[in-house]
C-alpha positions as CSV (number, residue, x, y, z in Angstrom):
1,X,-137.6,-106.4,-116.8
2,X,-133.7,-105.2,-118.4
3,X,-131.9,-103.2,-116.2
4,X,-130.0,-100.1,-117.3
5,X,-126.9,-101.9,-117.5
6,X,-128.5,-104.5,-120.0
7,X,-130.1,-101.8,-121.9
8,X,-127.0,-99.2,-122.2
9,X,-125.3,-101.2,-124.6
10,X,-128.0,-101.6,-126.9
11,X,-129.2,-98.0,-126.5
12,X,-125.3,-96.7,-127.3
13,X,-125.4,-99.0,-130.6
14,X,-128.4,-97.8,-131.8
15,X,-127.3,-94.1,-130.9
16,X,-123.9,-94.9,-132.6
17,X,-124.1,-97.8,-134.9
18,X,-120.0,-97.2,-135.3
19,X,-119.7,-99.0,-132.3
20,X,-121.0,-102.4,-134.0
21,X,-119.3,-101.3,-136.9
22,X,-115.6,-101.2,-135.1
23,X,-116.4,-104.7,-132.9
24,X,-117.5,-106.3,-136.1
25,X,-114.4,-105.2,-138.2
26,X,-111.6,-105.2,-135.4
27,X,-112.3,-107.9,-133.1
28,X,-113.9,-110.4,-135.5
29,X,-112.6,-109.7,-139.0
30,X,-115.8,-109.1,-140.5
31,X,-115.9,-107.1,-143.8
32,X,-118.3,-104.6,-143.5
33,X,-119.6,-103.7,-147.1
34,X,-119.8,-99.7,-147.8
35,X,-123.1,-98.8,-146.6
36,X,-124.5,-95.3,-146.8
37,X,-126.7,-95.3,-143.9
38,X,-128.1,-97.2,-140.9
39,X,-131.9,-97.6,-139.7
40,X,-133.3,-99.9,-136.8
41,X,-135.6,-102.4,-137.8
42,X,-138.4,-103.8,-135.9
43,X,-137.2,-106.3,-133.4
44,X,-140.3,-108.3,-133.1
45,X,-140.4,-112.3,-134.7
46,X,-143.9,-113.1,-135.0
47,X,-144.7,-116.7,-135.4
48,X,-147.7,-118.3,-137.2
49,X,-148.5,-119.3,-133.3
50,X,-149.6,-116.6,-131.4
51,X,-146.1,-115.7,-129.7
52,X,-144.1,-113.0,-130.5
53,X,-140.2,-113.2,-129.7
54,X,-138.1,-110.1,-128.9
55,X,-134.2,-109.3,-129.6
56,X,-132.7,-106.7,-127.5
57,X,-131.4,-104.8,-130.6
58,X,-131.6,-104.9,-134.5
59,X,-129.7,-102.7,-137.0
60,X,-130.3,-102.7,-141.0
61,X,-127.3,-101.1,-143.0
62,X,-128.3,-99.8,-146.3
63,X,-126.7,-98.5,-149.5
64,X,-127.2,-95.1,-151.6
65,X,-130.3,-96.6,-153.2
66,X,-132.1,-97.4,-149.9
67,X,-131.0,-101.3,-150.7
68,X,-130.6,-103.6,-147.4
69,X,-126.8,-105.2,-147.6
70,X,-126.2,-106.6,-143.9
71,X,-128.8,-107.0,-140.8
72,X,-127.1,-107.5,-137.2
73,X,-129.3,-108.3,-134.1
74,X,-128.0,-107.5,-131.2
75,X,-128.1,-109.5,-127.8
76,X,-127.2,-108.8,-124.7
77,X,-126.8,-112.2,-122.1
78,X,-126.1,-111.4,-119.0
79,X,-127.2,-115.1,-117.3
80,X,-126.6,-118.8,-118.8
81,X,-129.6,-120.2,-121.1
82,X,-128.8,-122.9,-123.4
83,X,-131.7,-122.5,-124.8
84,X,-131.1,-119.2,-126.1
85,X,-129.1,-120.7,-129.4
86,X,-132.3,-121.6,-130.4
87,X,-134.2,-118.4,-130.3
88,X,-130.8,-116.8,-131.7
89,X,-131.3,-118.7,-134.7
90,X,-135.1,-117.7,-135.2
91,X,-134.0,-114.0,-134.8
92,X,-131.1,-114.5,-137.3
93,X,-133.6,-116.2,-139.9
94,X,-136.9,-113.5,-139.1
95,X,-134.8,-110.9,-140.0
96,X,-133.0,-112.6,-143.2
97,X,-136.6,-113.7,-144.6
98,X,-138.3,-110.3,-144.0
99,X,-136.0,-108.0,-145.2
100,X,-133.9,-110.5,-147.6
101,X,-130.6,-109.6,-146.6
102,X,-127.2,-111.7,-145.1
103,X,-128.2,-111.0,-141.3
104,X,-126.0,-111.7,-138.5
105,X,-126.2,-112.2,-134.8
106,X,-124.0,-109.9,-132.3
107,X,-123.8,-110.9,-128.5
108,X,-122.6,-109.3,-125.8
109,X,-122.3,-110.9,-122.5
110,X,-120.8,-108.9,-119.3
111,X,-119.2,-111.9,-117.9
112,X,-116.3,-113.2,-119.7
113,X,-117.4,-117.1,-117.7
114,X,-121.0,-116.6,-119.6
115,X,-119.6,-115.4,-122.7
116,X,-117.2,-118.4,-123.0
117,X,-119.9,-121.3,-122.1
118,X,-122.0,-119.8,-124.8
119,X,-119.6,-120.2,-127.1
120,X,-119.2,-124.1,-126.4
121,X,-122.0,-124.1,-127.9
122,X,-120.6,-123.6,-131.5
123,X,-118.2,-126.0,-131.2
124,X,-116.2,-127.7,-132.8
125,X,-116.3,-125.2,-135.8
126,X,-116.6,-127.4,-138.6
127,X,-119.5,-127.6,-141.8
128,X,-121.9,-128.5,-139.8
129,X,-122.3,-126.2,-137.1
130,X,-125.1,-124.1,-136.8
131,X,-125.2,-120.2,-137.0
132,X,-121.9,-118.7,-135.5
133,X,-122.6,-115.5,-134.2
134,X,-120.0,-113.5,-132.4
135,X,-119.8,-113.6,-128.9
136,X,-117.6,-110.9,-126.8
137,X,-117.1,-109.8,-123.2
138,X,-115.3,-106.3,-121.9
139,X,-112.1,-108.4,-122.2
140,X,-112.5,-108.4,-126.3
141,X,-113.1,-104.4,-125.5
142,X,-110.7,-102.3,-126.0
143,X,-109.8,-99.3,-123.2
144,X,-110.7,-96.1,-124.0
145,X,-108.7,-93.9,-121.4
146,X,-106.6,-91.8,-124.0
147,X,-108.7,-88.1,-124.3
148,X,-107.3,-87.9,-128.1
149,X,-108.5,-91.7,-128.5
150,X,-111.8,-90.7,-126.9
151,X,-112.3,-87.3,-129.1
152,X,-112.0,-89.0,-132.1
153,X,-114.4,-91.9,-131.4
154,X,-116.5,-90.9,-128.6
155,X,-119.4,-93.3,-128.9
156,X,-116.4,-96.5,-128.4
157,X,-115.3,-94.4,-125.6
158,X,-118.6,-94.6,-123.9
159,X,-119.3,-98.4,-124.9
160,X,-116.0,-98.9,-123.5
161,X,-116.5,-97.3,-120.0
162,X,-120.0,-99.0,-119.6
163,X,-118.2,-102.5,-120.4
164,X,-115.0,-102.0,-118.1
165,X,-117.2,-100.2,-115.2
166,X,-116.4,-102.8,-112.8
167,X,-112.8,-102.5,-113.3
168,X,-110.8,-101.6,-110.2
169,X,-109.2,-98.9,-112.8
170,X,-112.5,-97.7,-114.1
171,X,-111.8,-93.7,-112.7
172,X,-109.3,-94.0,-115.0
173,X,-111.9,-93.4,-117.9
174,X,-113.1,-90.2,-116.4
175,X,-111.3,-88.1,-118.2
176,X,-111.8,-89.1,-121.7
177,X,-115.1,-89.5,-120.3
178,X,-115.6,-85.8,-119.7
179,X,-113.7,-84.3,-123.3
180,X,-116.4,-87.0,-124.7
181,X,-119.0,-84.5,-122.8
182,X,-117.3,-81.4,-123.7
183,X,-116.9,-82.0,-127.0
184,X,-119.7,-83.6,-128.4
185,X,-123.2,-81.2,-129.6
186,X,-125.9,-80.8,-126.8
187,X,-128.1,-83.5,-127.6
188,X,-125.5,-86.0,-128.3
189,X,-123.7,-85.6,-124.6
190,X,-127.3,-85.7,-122.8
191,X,-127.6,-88.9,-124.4
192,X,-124.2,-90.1,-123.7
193,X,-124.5,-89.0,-120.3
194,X,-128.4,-90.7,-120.0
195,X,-126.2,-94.2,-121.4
196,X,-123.2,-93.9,-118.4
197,X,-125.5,-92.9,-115.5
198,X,-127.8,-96.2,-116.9
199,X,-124.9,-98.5,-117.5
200,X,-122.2,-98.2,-114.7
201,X,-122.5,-99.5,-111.7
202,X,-123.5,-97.7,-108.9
203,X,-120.7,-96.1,-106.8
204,X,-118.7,-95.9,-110.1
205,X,-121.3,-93.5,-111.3
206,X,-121.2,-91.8,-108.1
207,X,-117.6,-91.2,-108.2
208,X,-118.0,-89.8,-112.2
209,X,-120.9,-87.4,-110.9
210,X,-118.5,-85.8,-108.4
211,X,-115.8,-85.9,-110.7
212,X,-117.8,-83.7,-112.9
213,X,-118.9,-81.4,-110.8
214,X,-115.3,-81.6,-109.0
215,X,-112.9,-81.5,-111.7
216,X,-114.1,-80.1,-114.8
217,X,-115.8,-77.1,-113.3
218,X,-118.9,-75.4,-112.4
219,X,-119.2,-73.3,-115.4
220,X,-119.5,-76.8,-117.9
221,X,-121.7,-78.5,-115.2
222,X,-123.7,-75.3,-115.0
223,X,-124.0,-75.3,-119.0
224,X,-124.6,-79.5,-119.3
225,X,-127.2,-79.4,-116.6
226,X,-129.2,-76.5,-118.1
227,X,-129.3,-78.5,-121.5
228,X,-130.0,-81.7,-119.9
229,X,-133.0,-79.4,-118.2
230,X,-133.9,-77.8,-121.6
231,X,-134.5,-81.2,-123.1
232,X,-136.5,-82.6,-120.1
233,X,-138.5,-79.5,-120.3
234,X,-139.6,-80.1,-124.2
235,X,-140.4,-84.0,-123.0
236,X,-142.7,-81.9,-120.0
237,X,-140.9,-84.2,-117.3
238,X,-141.5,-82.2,-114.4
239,X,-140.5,-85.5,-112.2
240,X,-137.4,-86.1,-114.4
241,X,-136.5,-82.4,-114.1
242,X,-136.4,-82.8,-110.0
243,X,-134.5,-86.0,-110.1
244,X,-131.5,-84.1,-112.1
245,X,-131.7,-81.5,-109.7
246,X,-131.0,-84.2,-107.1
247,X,-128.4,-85.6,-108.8
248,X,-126.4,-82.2,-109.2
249,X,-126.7,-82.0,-105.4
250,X,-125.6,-85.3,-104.8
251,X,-122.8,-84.5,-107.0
252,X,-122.1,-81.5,-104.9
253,X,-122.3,-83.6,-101.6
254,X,-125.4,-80.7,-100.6
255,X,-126.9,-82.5,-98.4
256,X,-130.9,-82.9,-98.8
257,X,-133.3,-84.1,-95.6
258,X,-136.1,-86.0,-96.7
259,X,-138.5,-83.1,-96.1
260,X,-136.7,-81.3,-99.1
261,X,-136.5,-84.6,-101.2
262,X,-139.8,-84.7,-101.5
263,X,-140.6,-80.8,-102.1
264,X,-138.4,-81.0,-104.9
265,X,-139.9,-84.7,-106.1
266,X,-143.8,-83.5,-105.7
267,X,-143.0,-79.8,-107.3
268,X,-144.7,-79.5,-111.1
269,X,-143.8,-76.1,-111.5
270,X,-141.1,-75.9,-114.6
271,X,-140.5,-71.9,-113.3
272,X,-139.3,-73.0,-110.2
273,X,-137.8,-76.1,-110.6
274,X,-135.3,-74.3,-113.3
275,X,-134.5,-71.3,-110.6
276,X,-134.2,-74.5,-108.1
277,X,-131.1,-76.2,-110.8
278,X,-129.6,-72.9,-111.4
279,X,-129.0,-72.5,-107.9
280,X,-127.8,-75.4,-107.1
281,X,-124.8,-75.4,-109.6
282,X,-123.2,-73.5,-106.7
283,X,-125.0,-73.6,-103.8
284,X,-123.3,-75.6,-100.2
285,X,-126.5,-75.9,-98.3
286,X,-130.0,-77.3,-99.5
287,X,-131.4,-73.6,-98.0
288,X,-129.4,-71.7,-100.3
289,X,-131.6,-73.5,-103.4
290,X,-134.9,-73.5,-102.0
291,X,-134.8,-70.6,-100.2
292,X,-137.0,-67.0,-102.1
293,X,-134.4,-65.1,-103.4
294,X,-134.5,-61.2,-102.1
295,X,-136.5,-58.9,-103.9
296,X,-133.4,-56.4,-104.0
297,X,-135.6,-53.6,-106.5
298,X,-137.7,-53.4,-103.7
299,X,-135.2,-53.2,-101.3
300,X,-133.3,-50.0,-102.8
301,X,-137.0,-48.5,-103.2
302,X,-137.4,-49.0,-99.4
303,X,-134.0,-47.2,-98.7
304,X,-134.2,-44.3,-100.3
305,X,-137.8,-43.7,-99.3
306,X,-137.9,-40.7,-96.8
């Protein structure tokens, strides 16, 4: 099954196909024709033989009139498989056939060692070699630590932080990173936040949470989380809900016994996980969020009472 990290970059260039469109045209000099819009075609390649091959990605780029003018599959090879060329080169020549238009192939392989032995493959680069496609690692990515630079182009900021996370610099992304967050509309920084948390590694994505909650401030935490909620609400994912109510404590360094874990994990009340997130924004213990909250109406009834 992918991991997150093999599915971030593909979920980011369907998101933002201006990502594929700046690697294409900056790192390997393609000319990009003037499209008007961008749609996902099916990724499937059915053979006459009942097998069914998958690509990781596919974008179609269309003009005014709805016309195809350029297909790119996308890959993303994390191990060594030589074998791979050949499927390449059936996902290449589906996608040409079935939509009749110049398709070409996009890889993307974590490991600069990987990327390079794949691209032995092609050579020498002469007539008769087969279908080049374009191989990059996060070397051929550019850093994206400059906020303005990140503001501008926010979806390259993210693709850039998910390739570089295992820099030893990575924190250095952080705060482009959060004006990314800040800036974008509600929907668009759940998802970019749903692509970082999937696609960095581990303690890195550690380290952004607390930055978040650290640096940038309860208030905009307060506001992200309650939209992030919103949205999981709609989707009615109760289970999802309690996991980002987790992470915000984590975040927070609130520490949660595994009694409270699993009250939070097991609890399918919307209501109360909700009170539970709004809470936590700025609560220090685990009591302080699951804890009833004081009548205080009552209260002032009782104390005036004779």
């Amino acid at each position: 099954m992918p991991s997150g990290q093999h599915e971030a970059p593909i979920e980011l260039a369907t998101l933002a196909p201006n990502v594929v469109v700046d690697l294409l045209s900056d790192i390997f000099l393609v000319k990009m024709p003037g499209f008007h819009e961008v749609t996902e075609p099916s990724t499937d390649m059915r053979m006459l033989a009942p097998r069914t091959y998958h690509a990781d990605g596919a974008l179609l780029f269309k003009d005014a009139y709805n016309q195809p003018m350029l297909g790119v599959v996308l890959e993303v090879q994390r191990g060594w498989d030589p074998r791979k060329q050949w499927t390449w080169m059936l996902y290449v020549a589906h996608m040409a056939v079935r939509l009749r238009v110049r398709t070409l192939l996009l890889v993307y392989c974590p490991d600069p060692t990987v990327a390079r032995r794949y691209e032995r493959l092609y050579e020498p680069r002469d007539r008769y070699s087969p279908q080049e496609p374009p191989i990059f690692s996060p070397r051929d990515v550019p850093r994206v630590v400059n906020v303005e630079q990140a503001r501008a182009n926010p979806a390259l900021a993210v693709f850039s932080a998910i390739c570089h996370g295992n820099d030893v610099d990575i924190d250095d992304y952080f705060p482009a990173l959060a004006e990314v967050l800040r800036t974008a509309g509600p929907e668009a920084a759940a998802s970019y936040e749903d692509i970082l948390v999937a696609g960095l590694p581990r303690a890195v994505r550690i380290r952004w949470e607390v930055y978040m909650a650290g640096t940038v401030g309860p208030r905009f935490c307060s506001d992200f989380y309650r939209q992030l909620d919103a949205r999981l609400r709609a989707e009615g994912l109760a289970k999802g809900e309690g996991r980002s109510l987790l992470t915000v404590l984590e975040t927070r360094r609130v520490a949660v016994p595994a009694a409270a874990r699993e009250q939070i994990l097991s609890c399918t009340d919307l209501d109360q996980l909700d009170a539970w997130l709004r809470r936590a924004v700025t609560a220090t213990t685990i009591d302080e969020v699951l804890q009833a909250q004081p009548e205080r109406g009552r209260e002032r009834v009782r104390a005036s009472a004779p």
